[in-house]
C-alpha positions, -999 to +999 in steps of 0.1 A: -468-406+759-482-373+755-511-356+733-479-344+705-468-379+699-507-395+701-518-371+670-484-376+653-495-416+654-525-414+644-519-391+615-490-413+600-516-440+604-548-425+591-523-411+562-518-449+554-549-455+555-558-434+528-528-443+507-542-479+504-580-464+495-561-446+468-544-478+458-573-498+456-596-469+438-569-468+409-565-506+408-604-511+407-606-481+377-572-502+361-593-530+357-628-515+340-605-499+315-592-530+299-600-541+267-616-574+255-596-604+242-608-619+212-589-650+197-596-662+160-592-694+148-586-697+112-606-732+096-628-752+115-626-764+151-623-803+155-642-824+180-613-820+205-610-786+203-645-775+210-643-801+241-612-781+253-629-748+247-660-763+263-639-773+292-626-739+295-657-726+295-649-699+268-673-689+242-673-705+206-686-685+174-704-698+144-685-726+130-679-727+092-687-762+087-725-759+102 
């Protein structure tokens, strides 16, 4: 193998290299971008709701009947 083919290898390579460091960069600035989801319930939340959402571990507002 001579020195032509060694830098054409490692330049294909190195130039994948960077192609996943720009993948990842844009992926990590994708996620920071998104918005919050916010559900609403409409009337108050029975016993067995709040267990699920407690079980889920997702936050509860002010409920109406307290």
């Amino acid at each position: 193998m001579g020195a032509v083919e060694v830098i054409c290898m490692s330049v294909g390579s190195l130039t994948g290299l960077a192609n996943l460091g720009i993948a990842w960069a844009s992926f990590l600035r994708s996620k920071k971008n998104a918005p919050p989801v916010t559900f609403t319930v409409a009337g108050p939340l029975s016993d067995e709701e709040l267990a699920m959402l407690k079980t889920l571990r997702l936050p509860v507002g002010p409920r109406d009947d307290e």
